[in-house]
N, C-alpha and C positions, 0 to 999 in steps of 0.2 A: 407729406410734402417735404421735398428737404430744400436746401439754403439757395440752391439755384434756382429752382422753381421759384420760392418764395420772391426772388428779388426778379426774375423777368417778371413775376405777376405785376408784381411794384412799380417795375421801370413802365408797365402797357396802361396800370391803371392811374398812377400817380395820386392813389389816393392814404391817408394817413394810417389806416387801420392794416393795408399791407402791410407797409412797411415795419408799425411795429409787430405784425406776422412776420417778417424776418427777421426784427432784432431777437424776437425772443426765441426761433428757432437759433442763430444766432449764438446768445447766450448760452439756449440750453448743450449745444454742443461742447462749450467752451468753461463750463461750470466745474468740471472735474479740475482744468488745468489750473484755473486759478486758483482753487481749496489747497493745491499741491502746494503751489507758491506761496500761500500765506502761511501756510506753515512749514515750511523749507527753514528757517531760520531757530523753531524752538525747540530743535531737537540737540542743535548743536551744544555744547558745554559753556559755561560761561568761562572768561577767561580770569580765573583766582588764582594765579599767579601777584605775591607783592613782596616788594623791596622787607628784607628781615629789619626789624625795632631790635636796636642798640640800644 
């Protein structure tokens, strides 16, 4: 079943067990994108740049 199916079934049955059948087809699509993004930021460098001690 993919994410279109899952949500006409949802919209004909109106019942709660669909629907979370489409949130987690849903999710499971969308699981790769967000691992991306949480770690999109620690690869970068930190920035150790500072003023030189006189």
């Amino acid at each position: 079943m993919n994410e279109t199916d899952a949500w006409n079934y949802f919209l004909q049955s109106g019942a709660v067990n669909d629907y979370l059948t489409y949130l987690s087809i849903q999710q499971a699509k969308n699981a790769g994108k967000e691992l991306e993004n949480n770690n999109e930021n620690s690869d970068r460098r930190a920035n150790t740049e500072r003023t030189e001690y006189r």
